[in-house]
Backbone as ProteinMPNN parsed JSONL, in Angstrom:
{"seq_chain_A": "XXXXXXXXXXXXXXXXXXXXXXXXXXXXXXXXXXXXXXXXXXXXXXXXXXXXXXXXXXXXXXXXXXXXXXXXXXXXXXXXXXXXXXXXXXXXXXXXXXXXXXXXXXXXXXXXXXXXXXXXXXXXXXXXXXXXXXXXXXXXXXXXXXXXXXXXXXXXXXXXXXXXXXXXXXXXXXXXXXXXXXXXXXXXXXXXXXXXXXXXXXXX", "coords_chain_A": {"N_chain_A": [[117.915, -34.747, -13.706], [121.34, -35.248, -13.285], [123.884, -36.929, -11.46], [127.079, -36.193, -10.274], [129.559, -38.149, -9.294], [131.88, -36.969, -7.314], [135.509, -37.214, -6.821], [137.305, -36.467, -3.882], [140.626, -34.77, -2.954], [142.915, -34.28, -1.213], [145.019, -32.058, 0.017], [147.763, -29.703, 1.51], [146.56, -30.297, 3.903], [144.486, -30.16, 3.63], [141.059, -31.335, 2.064], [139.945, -30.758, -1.03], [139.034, -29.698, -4.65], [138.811, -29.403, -8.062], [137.622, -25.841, -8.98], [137.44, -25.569, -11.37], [136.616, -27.774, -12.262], [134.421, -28.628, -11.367], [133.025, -26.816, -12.422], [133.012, -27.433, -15.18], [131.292, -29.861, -15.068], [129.151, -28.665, -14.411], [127.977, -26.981, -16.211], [127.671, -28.936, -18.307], [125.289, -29.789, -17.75], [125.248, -31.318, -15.407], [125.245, -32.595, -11.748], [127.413, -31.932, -9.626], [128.577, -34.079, -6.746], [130.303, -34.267, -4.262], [132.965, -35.963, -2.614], [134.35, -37.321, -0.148], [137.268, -39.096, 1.194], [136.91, -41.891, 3.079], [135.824, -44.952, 4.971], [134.243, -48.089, 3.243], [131.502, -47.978, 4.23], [131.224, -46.118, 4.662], [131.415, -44.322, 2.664], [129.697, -45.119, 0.8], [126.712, -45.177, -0.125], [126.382, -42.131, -0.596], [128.223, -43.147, -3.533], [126.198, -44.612, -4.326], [123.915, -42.913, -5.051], [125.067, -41.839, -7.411], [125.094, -41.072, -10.957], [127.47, -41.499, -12.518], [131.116, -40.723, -12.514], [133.892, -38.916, -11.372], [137.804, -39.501, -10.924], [140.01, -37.147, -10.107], [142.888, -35.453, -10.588], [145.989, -35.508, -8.931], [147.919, -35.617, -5.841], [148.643, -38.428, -5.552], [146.494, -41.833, -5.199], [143.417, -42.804, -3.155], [141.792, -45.271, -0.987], [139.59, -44.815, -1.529], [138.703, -44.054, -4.091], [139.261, -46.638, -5.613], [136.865, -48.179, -4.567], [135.626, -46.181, -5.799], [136.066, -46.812, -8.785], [136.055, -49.567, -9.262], [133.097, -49.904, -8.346], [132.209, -48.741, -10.315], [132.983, -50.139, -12.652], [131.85, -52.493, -12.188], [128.945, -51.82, -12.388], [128.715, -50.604, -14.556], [128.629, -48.049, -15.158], [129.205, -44.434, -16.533], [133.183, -43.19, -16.068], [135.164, -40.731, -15.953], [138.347, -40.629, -15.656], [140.972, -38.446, -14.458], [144.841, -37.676, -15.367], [146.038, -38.379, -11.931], [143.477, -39.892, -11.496], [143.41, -41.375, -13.843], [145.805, -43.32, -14.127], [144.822, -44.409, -11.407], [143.114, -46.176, -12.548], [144.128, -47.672, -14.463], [145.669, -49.0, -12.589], [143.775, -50.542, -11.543], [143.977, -53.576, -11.076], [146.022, -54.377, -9.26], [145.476, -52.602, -6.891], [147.348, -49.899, -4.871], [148.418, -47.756, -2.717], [150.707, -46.495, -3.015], [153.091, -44.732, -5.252], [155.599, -45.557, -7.139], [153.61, -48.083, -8.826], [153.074, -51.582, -10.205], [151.831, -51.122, -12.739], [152.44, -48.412, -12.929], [154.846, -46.242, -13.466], [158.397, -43.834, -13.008], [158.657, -41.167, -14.999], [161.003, -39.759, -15.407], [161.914, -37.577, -16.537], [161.373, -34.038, -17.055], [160.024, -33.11, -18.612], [157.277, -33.39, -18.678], [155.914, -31.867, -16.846], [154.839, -28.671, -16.212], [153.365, -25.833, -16.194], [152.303, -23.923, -18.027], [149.377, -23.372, -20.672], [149.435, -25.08, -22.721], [151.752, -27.649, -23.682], [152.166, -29.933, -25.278], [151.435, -31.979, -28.517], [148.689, -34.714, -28.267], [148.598, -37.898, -30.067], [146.192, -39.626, -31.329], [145.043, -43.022, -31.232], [142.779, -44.617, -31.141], [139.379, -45.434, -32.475], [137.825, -45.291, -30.319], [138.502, -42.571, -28.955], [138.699, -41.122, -30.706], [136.319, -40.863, -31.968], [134.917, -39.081, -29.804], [136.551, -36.929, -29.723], [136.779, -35.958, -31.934], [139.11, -35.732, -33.486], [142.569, -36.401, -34.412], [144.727, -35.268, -33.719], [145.517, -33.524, -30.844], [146.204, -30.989, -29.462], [147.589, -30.3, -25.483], [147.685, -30.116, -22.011], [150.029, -30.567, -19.454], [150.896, -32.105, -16.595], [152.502, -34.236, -15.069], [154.221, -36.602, -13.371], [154.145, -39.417, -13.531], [153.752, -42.079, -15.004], [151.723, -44.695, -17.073], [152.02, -47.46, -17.738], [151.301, -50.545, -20.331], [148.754, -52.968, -19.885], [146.571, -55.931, -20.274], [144.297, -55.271, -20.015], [143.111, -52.559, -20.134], [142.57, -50.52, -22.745], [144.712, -48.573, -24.964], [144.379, -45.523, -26.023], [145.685, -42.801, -26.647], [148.843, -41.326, -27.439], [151.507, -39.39, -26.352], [154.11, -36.914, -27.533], [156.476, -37.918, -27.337], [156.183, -40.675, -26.96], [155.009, -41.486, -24.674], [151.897, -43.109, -22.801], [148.856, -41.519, -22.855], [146.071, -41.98, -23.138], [143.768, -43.685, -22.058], [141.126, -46.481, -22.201], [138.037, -48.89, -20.711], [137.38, -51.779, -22.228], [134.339, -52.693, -23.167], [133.11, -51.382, -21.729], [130.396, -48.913, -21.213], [131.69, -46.312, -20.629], [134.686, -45.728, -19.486], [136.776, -44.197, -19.143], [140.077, -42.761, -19.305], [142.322, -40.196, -18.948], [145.554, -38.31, -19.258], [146.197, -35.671, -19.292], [144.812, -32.506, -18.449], [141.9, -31.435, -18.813], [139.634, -30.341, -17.646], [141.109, -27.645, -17.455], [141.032, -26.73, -19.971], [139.704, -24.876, -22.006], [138.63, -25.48, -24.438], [137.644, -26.515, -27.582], [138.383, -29.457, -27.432], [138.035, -30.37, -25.006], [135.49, -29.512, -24.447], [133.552, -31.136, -25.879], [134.717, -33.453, -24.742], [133.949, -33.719, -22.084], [131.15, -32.859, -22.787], [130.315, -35.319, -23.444], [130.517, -36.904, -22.014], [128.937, -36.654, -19.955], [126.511, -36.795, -21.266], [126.456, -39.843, -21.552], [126.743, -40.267, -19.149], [123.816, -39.522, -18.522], [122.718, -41.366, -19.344]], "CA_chain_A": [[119.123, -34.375, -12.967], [122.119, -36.388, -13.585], [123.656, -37.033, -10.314], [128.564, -37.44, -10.923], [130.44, -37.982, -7.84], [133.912, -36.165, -7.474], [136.727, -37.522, -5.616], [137.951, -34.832, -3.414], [141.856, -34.716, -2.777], [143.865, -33.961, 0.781], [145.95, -31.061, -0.521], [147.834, -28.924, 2.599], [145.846, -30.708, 5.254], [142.249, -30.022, 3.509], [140.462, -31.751, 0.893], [140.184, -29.898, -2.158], [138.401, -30.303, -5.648], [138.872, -28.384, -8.399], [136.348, -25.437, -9.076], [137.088, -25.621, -12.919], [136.182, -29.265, -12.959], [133.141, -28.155, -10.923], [131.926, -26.199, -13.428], [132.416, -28.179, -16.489], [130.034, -30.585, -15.042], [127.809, -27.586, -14.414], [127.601, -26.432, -17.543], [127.307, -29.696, -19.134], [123.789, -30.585, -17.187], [125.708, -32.579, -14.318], [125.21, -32.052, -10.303], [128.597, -32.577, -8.858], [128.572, -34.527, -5.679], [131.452, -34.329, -3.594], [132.474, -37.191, -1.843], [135.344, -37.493, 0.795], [137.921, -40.534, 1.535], [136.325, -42.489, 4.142], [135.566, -45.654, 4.821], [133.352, -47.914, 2.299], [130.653, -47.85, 4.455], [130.519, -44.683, 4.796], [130.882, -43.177, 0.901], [128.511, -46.365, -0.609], [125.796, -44.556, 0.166], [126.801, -41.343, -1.876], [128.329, -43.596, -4.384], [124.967, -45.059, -5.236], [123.062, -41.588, -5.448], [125.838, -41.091, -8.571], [125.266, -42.112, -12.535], [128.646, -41.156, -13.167], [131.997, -40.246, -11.623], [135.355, -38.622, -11.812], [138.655, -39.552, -10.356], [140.784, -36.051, -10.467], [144.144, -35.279, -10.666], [146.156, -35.281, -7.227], [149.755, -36.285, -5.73], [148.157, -40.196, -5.458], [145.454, -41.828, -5.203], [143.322, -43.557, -2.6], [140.769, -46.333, -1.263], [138.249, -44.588, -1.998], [139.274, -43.408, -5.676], [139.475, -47.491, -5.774], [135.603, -48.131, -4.275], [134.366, -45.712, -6.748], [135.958, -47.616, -9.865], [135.014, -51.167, -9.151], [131.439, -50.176, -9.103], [131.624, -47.953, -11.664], [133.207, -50.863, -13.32], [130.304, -53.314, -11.929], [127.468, -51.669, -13.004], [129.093, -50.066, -16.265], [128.568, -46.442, -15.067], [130.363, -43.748, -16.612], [133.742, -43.238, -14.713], [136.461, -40.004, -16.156], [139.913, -40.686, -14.731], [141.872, -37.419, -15.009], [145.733, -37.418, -14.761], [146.376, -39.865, -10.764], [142.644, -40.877, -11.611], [143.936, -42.094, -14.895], [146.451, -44.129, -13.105], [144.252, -45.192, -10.542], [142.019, -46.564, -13.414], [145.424, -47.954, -15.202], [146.264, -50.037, -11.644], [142.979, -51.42, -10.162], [144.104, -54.57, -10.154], [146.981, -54.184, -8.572], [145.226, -51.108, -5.904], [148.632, -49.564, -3.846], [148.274, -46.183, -2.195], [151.969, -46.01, -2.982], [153.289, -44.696, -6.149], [154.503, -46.386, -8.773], [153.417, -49.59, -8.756], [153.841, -52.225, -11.245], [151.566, -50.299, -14.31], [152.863, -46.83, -12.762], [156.239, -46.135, -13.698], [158.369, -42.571, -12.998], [158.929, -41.012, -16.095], [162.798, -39.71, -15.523], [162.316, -36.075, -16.68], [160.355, -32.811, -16.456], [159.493, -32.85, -19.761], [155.603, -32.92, -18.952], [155.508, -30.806, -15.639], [154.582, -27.414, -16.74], [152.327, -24.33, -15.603], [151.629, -24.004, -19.835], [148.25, -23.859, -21.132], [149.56, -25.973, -23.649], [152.617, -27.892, -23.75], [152.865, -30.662, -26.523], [150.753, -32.967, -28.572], [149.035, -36.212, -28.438], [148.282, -38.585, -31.643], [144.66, -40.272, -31.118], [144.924, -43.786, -32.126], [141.594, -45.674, -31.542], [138.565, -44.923, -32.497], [136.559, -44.659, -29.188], [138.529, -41.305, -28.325], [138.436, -40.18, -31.971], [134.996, -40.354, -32.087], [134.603, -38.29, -28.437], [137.5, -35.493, -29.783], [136.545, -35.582, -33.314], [140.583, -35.351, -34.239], [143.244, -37.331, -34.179], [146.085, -34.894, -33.063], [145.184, -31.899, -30.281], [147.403, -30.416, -28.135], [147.01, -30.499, -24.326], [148.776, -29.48, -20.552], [150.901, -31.886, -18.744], [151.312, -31.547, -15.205], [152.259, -35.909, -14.055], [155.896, -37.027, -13.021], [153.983, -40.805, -13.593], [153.094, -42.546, -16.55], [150.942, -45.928, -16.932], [152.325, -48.81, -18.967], [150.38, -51.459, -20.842], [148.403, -54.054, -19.361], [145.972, -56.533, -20.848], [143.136, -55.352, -19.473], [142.629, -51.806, -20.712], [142.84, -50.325, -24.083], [145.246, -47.565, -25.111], [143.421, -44.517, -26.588], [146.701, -41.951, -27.242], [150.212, -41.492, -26.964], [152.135, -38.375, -26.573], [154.987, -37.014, -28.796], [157.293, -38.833, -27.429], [155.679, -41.772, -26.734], [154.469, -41.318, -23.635], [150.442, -42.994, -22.95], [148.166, -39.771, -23.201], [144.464, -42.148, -22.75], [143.107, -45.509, -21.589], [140.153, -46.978, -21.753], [138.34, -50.256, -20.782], [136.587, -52.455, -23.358], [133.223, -53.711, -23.219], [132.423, -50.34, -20.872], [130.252, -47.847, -22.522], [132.594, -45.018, -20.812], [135.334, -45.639, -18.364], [138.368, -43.415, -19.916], [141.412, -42.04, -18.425], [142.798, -38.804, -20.293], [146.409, -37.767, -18.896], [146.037, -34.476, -18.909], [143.497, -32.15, -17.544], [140.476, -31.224, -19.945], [138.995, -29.186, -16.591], [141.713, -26.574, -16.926], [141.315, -26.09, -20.858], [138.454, -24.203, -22.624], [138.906, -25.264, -26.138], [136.534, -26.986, -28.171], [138.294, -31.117, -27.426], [137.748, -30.338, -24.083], [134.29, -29.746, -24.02], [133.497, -32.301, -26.883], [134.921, -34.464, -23.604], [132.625, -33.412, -21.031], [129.749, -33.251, -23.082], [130.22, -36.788, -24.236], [130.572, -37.659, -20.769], [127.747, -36.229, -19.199], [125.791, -37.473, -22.457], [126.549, -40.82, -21.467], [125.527, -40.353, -17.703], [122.158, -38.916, -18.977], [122.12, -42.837, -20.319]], "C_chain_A": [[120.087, -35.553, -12.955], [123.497, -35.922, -12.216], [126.251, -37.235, -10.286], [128.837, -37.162, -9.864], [132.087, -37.777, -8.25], [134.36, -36.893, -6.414], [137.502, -36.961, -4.705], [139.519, -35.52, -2.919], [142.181, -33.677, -1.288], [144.971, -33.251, -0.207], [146.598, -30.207, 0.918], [146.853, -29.272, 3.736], [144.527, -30.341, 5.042], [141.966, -30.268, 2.582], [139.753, -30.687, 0.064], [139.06, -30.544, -3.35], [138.578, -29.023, -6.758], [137.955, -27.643, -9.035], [136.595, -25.547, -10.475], [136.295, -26.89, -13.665], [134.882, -29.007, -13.008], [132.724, -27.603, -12.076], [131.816, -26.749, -14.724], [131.377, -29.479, -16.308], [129.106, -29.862, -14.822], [127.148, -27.353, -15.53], [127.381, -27.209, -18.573], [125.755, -30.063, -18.937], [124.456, -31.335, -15.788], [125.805, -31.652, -12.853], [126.136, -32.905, -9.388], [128.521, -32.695, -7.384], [129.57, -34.915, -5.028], [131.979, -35.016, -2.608], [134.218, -37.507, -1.441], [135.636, -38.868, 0.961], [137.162, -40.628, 2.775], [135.963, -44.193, 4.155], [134.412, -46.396, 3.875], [132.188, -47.884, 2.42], [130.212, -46.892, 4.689], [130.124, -43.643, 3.764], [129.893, -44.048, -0.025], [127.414, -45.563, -0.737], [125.541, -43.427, -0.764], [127.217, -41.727, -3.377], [127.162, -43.717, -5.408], [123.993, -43.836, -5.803], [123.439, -40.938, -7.146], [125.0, -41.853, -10.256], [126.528, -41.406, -13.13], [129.88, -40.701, -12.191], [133.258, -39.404, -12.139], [136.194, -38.807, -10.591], [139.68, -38.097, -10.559], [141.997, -36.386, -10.37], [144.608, -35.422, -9.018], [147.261, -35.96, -7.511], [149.509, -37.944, -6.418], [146.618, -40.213, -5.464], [144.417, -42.62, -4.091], [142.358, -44.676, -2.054], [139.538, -46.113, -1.726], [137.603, -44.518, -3.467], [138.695, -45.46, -6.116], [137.503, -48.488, -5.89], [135.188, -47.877, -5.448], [134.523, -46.472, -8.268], [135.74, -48.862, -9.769], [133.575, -51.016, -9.08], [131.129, -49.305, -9.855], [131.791, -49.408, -13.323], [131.791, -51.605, -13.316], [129.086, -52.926, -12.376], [127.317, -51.04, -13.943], [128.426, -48.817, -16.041], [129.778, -45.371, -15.433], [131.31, -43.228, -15.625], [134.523, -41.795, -15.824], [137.505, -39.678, -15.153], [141.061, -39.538, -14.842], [143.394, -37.389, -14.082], [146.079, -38.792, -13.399], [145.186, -40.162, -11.455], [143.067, -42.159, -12.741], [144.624, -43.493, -14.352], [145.987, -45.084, -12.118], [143.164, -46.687, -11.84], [143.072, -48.118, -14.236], [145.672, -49.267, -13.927], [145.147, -50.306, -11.038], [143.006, -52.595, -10.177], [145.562, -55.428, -9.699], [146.815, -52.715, -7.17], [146.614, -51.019, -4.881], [148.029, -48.121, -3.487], [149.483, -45.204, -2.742], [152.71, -45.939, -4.585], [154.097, -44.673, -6.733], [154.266, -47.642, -8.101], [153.648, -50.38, -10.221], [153.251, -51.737, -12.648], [152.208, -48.746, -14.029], [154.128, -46.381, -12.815], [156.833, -44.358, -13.331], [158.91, -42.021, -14.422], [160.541, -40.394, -16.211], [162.732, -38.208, -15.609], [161.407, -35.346, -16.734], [159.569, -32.598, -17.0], [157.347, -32.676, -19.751], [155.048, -32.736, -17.351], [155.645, -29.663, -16.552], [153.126, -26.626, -16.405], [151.654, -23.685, -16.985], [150.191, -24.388, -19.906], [148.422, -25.077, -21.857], [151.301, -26.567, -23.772], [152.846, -28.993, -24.837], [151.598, -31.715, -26.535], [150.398, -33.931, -28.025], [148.095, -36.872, -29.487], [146.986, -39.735, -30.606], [144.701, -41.825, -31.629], [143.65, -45.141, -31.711], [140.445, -44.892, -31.745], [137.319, -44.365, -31.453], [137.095, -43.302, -28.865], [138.509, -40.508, -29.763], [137.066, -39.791, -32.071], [134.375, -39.205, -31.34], [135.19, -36.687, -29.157], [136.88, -35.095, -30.959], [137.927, -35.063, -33.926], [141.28, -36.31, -34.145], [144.546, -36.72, -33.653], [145.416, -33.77, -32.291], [146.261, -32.212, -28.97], [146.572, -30.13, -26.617], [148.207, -30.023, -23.344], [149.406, -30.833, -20.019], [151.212, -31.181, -17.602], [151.639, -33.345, -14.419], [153.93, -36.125, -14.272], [155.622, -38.713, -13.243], [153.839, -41.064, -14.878], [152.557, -43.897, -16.71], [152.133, -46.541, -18.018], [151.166, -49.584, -19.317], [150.178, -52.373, -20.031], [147.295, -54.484, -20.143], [144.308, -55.451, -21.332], [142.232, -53.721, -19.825], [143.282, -51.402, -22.078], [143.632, -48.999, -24.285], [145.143, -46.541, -26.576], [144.514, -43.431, -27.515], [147.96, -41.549, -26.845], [150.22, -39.693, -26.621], [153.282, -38.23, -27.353], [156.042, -37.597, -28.849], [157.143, -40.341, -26.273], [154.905, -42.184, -25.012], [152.388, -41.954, -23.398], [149.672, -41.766, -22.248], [146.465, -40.462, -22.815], [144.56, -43.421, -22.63], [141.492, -45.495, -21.465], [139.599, -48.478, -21.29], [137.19, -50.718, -21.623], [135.48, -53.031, -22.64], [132.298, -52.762, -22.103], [131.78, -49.628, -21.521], [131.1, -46.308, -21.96], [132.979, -45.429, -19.561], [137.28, -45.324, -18.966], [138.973, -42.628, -19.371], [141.858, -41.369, -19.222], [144.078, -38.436, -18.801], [146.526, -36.671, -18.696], [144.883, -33.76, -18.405], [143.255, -31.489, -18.33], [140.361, -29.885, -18.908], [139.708, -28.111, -16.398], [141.53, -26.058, -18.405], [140.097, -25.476, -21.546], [138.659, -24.249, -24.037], [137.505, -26.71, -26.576], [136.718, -28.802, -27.908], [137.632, -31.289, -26.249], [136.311, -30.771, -23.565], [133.414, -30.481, -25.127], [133.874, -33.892, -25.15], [134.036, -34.665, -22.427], [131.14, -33.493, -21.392], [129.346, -34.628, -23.601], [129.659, -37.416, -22.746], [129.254, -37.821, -19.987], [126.674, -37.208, -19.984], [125.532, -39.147, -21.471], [126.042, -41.056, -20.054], [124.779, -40.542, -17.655], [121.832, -40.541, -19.484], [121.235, -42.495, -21.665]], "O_chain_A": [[119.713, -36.689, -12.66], [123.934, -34.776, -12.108], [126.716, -38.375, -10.285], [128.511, -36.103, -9.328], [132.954, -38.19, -9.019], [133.783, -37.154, -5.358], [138.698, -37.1, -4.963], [139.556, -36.693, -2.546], [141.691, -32.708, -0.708], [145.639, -33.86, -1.043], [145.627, -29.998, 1.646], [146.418, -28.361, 4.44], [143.634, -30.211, 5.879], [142.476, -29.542, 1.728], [139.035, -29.833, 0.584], [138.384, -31.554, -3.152], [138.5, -27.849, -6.396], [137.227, -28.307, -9.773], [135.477, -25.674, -10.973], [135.737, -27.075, -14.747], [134.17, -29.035, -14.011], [131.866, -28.233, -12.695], [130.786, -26.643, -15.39], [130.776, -29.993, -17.251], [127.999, -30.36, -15.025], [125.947, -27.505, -15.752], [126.997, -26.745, -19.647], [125.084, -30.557, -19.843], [123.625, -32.041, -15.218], [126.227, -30.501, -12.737], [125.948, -33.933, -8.736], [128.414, -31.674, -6.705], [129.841, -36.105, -5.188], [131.49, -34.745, -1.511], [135.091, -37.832, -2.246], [134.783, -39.755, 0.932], [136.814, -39.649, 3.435], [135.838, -44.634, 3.013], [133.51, -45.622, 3.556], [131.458, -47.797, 1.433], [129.03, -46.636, 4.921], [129.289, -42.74, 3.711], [129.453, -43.799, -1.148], [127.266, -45.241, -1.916], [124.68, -43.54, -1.637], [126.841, -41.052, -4.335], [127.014, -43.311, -6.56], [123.423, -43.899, -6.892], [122.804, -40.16, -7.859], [124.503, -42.97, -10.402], [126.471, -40.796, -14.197], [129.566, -40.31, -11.067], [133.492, -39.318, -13.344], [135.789, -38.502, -9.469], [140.224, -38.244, -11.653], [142.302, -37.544, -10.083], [143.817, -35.444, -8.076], [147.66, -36.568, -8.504], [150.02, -38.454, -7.416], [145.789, -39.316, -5.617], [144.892, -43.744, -4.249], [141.96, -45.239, -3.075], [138.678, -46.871, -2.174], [136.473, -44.801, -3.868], [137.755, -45.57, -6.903], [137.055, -49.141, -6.833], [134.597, -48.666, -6.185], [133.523, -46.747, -8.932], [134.875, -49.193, -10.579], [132.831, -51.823, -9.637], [129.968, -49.005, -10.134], [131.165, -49.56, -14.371], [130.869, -51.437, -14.114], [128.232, -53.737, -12.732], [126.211, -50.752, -14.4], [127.556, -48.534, -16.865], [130.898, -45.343, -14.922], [130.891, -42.827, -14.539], [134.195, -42.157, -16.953], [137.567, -38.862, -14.233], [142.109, -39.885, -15.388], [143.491, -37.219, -12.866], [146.319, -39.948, -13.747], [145.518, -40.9, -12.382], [143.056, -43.38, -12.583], [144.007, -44.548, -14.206], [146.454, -46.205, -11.915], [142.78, -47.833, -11.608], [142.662, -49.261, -14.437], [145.844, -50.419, -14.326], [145.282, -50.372, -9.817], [142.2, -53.134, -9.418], [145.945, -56.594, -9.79], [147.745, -52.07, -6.685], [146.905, -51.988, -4.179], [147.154, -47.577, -4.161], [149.516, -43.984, -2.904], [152.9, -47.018, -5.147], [153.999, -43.652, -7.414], [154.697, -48.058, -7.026], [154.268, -49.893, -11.166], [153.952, -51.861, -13.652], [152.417, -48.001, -14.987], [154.463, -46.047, -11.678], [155.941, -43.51, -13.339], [159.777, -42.75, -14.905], [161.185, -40.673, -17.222], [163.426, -37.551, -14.833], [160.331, -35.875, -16.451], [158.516, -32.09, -16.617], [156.533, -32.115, -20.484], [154.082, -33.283, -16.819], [156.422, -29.653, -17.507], [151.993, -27.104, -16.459], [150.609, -23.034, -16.957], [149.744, -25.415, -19.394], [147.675, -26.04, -21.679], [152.105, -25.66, -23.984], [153.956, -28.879, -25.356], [150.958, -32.187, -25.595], [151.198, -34.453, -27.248], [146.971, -36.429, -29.722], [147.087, -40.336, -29.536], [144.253, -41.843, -32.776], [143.75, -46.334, -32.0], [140.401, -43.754, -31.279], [136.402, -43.553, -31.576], [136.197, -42.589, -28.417], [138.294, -39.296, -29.795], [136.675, -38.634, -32.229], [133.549, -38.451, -31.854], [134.558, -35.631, -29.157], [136.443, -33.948, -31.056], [137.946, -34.132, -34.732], [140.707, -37.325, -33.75], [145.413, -37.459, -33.187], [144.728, -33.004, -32.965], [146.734, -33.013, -28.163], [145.38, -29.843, -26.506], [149.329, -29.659, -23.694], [149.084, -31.979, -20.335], [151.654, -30.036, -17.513], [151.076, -33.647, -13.367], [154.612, -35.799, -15.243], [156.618, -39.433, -13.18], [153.815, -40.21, -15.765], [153.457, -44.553, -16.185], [152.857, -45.989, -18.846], [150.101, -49.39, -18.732], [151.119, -52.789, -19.355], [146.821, -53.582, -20.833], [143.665, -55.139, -22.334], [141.003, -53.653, -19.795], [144.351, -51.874, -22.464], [143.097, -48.107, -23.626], [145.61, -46.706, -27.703], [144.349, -43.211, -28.715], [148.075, -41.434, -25.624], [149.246, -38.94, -26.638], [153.656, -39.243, -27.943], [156.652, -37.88, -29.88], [157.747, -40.768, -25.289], [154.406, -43.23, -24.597], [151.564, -41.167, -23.863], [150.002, -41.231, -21.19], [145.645, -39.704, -22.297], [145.434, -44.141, -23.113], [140.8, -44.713, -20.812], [140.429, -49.382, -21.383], [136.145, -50.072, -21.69], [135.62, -53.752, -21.652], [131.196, -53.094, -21.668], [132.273, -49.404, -22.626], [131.151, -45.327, -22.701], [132.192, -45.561, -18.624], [138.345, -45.93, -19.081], [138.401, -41.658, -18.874], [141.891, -41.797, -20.376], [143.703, -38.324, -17.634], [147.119, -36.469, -17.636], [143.961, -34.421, -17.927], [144.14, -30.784, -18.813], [140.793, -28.759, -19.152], [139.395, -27.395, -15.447], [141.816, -24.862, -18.46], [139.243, -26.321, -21.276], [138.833, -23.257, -24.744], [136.809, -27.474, -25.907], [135.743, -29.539, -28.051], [136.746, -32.14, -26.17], [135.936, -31.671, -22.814], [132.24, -30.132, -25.006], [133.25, -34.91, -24.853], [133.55, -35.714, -22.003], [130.209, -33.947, -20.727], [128.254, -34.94, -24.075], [128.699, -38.148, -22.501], [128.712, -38.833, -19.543], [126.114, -38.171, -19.459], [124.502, -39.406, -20.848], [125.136, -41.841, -19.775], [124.376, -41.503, -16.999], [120.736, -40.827, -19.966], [120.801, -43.409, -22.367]]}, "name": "protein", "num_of_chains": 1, "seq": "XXXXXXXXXXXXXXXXXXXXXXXXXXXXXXXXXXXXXXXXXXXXXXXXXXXXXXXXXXXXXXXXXXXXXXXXXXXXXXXXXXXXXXXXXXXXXXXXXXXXXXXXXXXXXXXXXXXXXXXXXXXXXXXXXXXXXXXXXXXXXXXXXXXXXXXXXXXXXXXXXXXXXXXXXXXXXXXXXXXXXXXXXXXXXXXXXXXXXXXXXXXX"}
C-alpha cells in the first residue's frame, strides 16, 4: 500500500480536493490521504505516514503546501505540483502566501483561462519529462492567471506555445515535478503515463 498525501484547498468556506485527482491515484495503486492546513505540528504526523505527495491546483497556496515540500524535498520523496502547487514548488525559497512573488509573475491575458478540454500545446524540452510523456509535443487545459519564471534552482521541463513555462522540475530528486496544467482532469494516454510514473516512483 503506497500511502500520497493531498493538499486539500479552502474553496467557498470548505476545503475541497478534487475527486478526479482522487481517483487517478486510485487507479494507479495509491491511497490518497487527505491532509488539511494546520499547523506543522499538527499535519507532521500525517505527512510522515505519506511516500509521496501532491500539491493541487487552487487560488494560492499555503504553509502547509510549503511543510509538505521541504520534506518531500529532505527525504527525496516523490512530490506532483499541479498548476498553484507548481508555483508553490517554483517559490519555496522565497515561501509568500501572497501571489506573485518574485518567481510568480501575472501573465497579462486570458489566453490560458479556459473551461476547454484542451486548449493549446506544450513543446517538451528535457529529457526527464520526455521520458515520463513519451512525446515531445501534447496538448493540454489551462486554467492559471500566474506563471513561474526561471530560477537557479529548478529545472525547466516545457514551455507553452507562446512561451509560457508548462513544467519544472528539481535536479538531483528522483521525482519532484510541477506540470502547469491539470493531468487529473484529462483522460488521455500523457496523463496517465504521468500518474503511473508517479505512483511507480512512490512504490520506490
Amino acid at each position: 500500500m503506497v500511502v500520497i498525501g493531498i493538499s486539500m484547498r479552502l474553496v467557498d468556506n470548505s476545503y475541497k480536493v478534487s475527486a478526479h485527482l482522487i481517483e487517478k491515484i486510485k487507479v494507479n495503486g495509491g491511497v490518497p490521504l487527505l491532509i488539511l492546513p494546520g499547523l506543522e505540528s499538527e499535519v507532521m504526523p500525517l505527512i510522515k505516514r505519506c511516500q509521496g505527495f501532491v500539491i493541487p491546483g487552487g487560488v494560492t497556496w499555503h504553509d502547509t503546501d510549503e511543510v509538505i515540500i521541504r520534506y518531500a524535498i529532505k527525504h527525496d520523496l516523490p512530490l506532483l505540483g499541479i498548476c498553484a502547487g507548481m508555483q508553490a514548488i517554483a517559490n519555496i525559497h522565497n515561501f509568500d502566501k501572497d501571489i506573485p512573488s518574485d518567481q510568480t509573475i501575472l501573465i497579462g491575458s486570458d489566453a490560458h483561462q479556459s473551461s476547454n478540454e484542451y486548449v493549446h500545446n506544450i513543446r517538451v524540452v528535457s529529457p526527464f519529462l520526455e521520458t515520463i510523456l513519451k512525446d515531445k509535443i501534447i496538448r493540454v487545459n489551462s486554467r492559471h492567471k500566474f506563471t513561474v519564471t526561471k530560477e537557479d534552482y529548478f529545472c525547466i521541463d516545457a514551455y507553452s506555445d507562446d512561451g509560457l513555462i508548462e513544467a519544472i522540475h528539481l535536479p538531483n530528486k528522483s521525482f519532484i515535478l510541477g506540470v502547469q496544467w491539470h493531468p487529473e482532469d484529462l483522460d488521455d494516454e500523457f496523463s496517465e503515463r504521468l500518474f503511473t510514473e508517479f505512483i511507480k516512483k512512490c512504490n520506490g
